[in-house]
Every structure is written in C-alpha cells, then in structure tokens.
C-alpha positions as CSV (number, residue, x, y, z in Angstrom):
1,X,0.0,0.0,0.0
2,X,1.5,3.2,-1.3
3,X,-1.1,5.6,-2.5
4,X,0.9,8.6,-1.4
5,X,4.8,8.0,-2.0
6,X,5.9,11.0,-2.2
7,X,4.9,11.9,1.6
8,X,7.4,10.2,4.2
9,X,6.4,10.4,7.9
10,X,6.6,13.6,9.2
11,X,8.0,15.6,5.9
12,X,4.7,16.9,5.1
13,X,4.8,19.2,8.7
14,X,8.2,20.2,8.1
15,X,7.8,21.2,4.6
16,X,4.7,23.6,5.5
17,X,6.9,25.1,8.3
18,X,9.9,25.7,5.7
19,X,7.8,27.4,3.3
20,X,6.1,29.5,5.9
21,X,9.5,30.3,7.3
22,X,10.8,31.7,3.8
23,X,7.9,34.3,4.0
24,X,7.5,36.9,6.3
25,X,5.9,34.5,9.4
26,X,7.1,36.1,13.0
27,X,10.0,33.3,13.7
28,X,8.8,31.1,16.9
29,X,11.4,31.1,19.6
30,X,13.4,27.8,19.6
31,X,13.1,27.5,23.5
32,X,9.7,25.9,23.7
33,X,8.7,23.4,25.9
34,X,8.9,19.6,24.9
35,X,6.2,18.2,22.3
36,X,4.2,16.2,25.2
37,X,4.0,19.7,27.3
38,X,2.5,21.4,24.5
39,X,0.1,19.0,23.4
40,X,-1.1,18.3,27.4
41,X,-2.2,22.5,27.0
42,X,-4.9,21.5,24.8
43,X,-6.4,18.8,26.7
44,X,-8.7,20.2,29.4
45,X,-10.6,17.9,31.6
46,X,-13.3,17.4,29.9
47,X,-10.8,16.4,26.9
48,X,-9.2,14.4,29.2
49,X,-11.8,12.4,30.5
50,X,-13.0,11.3,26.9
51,X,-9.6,10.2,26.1
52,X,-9.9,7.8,29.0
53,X,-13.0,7.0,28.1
54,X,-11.7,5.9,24.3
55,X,-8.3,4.1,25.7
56,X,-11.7,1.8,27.4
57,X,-13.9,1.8,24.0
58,X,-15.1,-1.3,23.6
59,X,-17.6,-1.8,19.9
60,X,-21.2,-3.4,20.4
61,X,-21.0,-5.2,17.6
62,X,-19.0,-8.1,16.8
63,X,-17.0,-6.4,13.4
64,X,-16.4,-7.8,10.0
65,X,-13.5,-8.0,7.6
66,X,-13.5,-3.9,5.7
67,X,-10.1,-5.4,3.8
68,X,-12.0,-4.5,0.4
69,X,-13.1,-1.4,2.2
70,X,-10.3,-0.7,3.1
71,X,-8.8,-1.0,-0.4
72,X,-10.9,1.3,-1.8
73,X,-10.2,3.9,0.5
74,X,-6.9,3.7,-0.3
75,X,-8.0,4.5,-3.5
76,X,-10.2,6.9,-3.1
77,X,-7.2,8.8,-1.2
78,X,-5.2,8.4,-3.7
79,X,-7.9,9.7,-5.9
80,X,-8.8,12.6,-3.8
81,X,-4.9,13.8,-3.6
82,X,-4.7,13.7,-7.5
83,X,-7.6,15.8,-7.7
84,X,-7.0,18.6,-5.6
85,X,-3.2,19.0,-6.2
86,X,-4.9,19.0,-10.1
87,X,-7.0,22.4,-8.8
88,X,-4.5,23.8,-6.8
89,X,-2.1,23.6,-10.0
90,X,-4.8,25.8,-11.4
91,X,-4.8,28.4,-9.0
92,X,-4.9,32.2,-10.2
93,X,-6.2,30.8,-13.6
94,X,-9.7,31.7,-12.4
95,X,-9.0,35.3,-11.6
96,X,-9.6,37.9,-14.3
97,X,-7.2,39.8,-15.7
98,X,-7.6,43.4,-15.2
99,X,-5.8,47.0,-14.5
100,X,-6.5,46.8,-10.9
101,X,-4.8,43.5,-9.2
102,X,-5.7,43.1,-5.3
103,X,-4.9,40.7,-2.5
104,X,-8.5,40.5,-1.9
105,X,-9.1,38.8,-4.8
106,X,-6.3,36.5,-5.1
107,X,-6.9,35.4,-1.3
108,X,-10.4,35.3,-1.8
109,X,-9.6,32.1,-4.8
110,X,-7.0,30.7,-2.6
111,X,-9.3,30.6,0.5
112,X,-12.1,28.2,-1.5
113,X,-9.5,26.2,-2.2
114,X,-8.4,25.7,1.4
115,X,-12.1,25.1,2.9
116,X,-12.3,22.7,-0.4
117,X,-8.9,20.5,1.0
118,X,-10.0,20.9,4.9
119,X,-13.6,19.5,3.7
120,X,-12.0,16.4,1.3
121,X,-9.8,15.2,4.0
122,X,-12.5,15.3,6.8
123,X,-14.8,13.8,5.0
124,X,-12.4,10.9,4.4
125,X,-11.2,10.8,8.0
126,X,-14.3,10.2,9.3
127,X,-15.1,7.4,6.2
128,X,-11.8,5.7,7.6
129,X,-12.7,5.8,10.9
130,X,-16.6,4.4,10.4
131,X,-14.7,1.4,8.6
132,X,-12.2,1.0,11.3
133,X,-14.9,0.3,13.6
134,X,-16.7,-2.1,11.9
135,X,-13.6,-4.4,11.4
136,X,-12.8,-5.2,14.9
137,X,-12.4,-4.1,18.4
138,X,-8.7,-2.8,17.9
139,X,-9.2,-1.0,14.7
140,X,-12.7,0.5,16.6
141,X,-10.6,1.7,19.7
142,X,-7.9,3.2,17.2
143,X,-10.6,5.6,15.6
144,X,-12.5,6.2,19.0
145,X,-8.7,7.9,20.1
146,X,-8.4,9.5,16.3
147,X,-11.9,10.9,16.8
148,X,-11.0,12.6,20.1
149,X,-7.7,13.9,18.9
150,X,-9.4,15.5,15.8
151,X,-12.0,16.9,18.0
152,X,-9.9,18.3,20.9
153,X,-7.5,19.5,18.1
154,X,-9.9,21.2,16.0
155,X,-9.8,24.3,17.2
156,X,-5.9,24.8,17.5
157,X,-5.7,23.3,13.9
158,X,-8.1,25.8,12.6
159,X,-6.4,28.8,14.3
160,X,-2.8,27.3,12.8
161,X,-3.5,26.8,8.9
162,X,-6.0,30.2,9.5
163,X,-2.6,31.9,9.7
164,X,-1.6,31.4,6.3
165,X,-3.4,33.6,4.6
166,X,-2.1,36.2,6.6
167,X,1.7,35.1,5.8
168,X,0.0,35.2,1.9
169,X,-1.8,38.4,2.3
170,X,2.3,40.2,3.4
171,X,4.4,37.9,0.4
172,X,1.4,39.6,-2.1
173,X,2.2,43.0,-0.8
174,X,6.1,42.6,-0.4
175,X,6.1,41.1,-3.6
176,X,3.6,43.8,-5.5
177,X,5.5,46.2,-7.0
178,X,4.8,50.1,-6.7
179,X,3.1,52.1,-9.2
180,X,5.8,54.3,-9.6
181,X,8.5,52.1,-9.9
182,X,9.1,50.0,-12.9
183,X,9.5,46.8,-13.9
184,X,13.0,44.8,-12.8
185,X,15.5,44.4,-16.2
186,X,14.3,41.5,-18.0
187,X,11.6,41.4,-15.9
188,X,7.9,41.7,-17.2
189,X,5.1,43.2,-15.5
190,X,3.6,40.2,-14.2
191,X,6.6,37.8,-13.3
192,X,5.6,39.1,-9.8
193,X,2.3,38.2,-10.0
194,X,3.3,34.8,-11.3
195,X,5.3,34.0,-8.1
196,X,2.8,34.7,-5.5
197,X,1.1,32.3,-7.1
198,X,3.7,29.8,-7.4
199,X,4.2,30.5,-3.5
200,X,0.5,30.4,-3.1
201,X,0.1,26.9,-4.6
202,X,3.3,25.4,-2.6
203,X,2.2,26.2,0.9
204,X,-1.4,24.6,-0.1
205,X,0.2,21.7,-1.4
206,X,2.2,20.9,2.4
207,X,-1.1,22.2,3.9
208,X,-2.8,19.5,1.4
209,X,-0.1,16.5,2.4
210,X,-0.4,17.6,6.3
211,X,-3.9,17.1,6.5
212,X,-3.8,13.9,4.8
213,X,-1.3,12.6,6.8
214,X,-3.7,11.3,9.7
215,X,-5.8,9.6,6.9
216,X,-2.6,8.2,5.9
217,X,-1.4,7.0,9.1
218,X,-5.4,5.2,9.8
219,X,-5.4,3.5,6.6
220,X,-1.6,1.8,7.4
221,X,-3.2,0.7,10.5
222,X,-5.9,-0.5,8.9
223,X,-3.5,-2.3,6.8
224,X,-1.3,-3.5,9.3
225,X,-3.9,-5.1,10.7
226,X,-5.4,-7.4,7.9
227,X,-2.0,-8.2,7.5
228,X,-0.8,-9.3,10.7
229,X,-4.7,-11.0,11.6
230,X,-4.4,-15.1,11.6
C-alpha cells in the first residue's frame, strides 16, 4: 500500500513550516517546551476524561473483515490527492485579468480552495474511521482515540492553517510592485504576480499532504492489521 509516495512520515509538517519560514511569518522562539507539554495545554478535563473513556472503548457489535473497504479507500485517497493537487495547480487561472490587481481577490480564490482541502480530507477521515470500527475491536478503539484527537485539536488546527493567509496576504504586498517604480530588467510586469502564485500553490500543497497525513497514518493501520490477523 503506497497511495501517497511522495509523503514520508513527518515531511509533510516540516515542509509547510519551511515554506512558511521563507515568507514573512514572526519566527517562533526555539526554547519551547517539549512536544508532550505542549500538546497536554490542549487537553482540558473534559478532553481528558473522553480520552480515557476511548483508551476503554469497547464496539457493540462483533466487526467484520473492511479489507475490500479498506482498499478502496486507499484508492479513493489516492484519488482525492490527485484531484486537488490538479485544482491547486490551477490556482490564479480563475481570476480575471484586469488593470487593478488586489490581494483581496487573489486570497479570496486561494481561501475556496483551502475550505475545499479541509472538507475532502475530513470527510475521508471520518469514512476511515466508520470502517475502522466495523472491522474489529482494535481498529474500533484506534478511531475512538483519532476521533477525540481530531475533536480536541480542531480548534488549534483551525487557528494554525487560519494563519496562512495572513503570511499570503504580506508575500502579495512585499512582492507587488509600486506604481511608480518599474519593472526589474528582464523582468515583465507580471513575473511578480506569477510568483505569488507559485508560492501560493506550494504552501497549499504541504497544507494538502499535512492534513492527509492522519488519513494516511489510519489507513496503514488499517492495513497493518489485515496483515498481521491469523
């Protein structure tokens, strides 16, 4: 099972970071605390208590073999990637060409396209983890403890890809040239224009891998699983 060679565990999140690092992102102090720390600050009790209760899940129903559904949502992954890195190869193709060129309107295109990956990969999340708990009780406690991840997370996740636009919004305006200034030496007009968007599709592209990564990671479980069952 390989429907996404090209993403490795963990390059996705360090790619995103670099390209948000090359723009003009306020750098994060390195002194943080550890990875564990930060990740307890977003589990309040409530949070907490749910996580114990899916570490305890236990499934009603007795499971059957998902291998074939399983399969096809590999697939359909696969399928889903192909498509969206498709539109997001498009991107600044739908915007009109005109006299007046604002970051409104580029931001505006780039922001459907974002709400359009977010919605994809949730949607297949959640199909990943319905089939995960109808194989068997393992696979059933797996996605109780991706479901409250997701859900605890949301928030924080929202708030952290929210940001990019903003980083977008200050590369358009760095980038745009004045009106009284003209045009770099072998330079025309819209070469600047053409590598916002050219930024603009790379950080959606790690945002795309990123948030296909825990569908990724669900599916090789899933995987793992058949596999390794007698």
């Amino acid at each position: 099972m390989d429907p996404m060679a090209s993403v490795q565990s963990g390059s996705a999140h360090a790619r995103l970071l670099q390209l948000l690092a090359t723009g003009d992102a306020p750098r994060k102090p390195h002194n943080l605390p550890c990875f564990a720390e930060r990740l307890s600050r977003l589990f309040g009790l409530g949070d907490t208590m749910s996580l114990d209760a899916a570490t305890a899940f236990r499934s009603r129903q007795p499971g059957m073999n998902q291998e074939a559904v399983f399969e096809q949502l590999t697939k359909e992954l696969s399928n889903i990637r192909r498509a969206l890195r498709r539109k997001i190869g498009r991107y600044g193709e739908e915007v009109e060409a005109g006299d007046s060129v604002t970051a409104e309107t580029y931001l505006n295109a780039w922001l459907v396209l974002q709400r359009k990956v977010a919605a994809s990969s949730r949607q297949l999340r959640d199909k990943v983890r319905k089939a995960m708990k109808d194989h068997n009780q393992d696979l059933a406690r797996l996605a109780e403890l991706d479901s409250v991840f997701d859900h605890t997370m949301a928030s924080y996740t929202s708030q952290c890809f929210s940001h990019i636009s903003k980083v977008l919004e200050q590369r358009f305006h760095s980038l745009q040239p004045s009106s009284d200034s003209p045009p770099e030496t072998g330079h025309t007009p819209d070469d600047w224009l053409h590598r916002y968007c050219e930024d603009s599709q790379n950080l959606l592209l790690a945002e795309l891998d990123v948030r296909l990564e825990p569908v990724l990671g669900l599916l090789e479980a899933c995987h793992n699983e058949v596999n390794h069952s007698p």
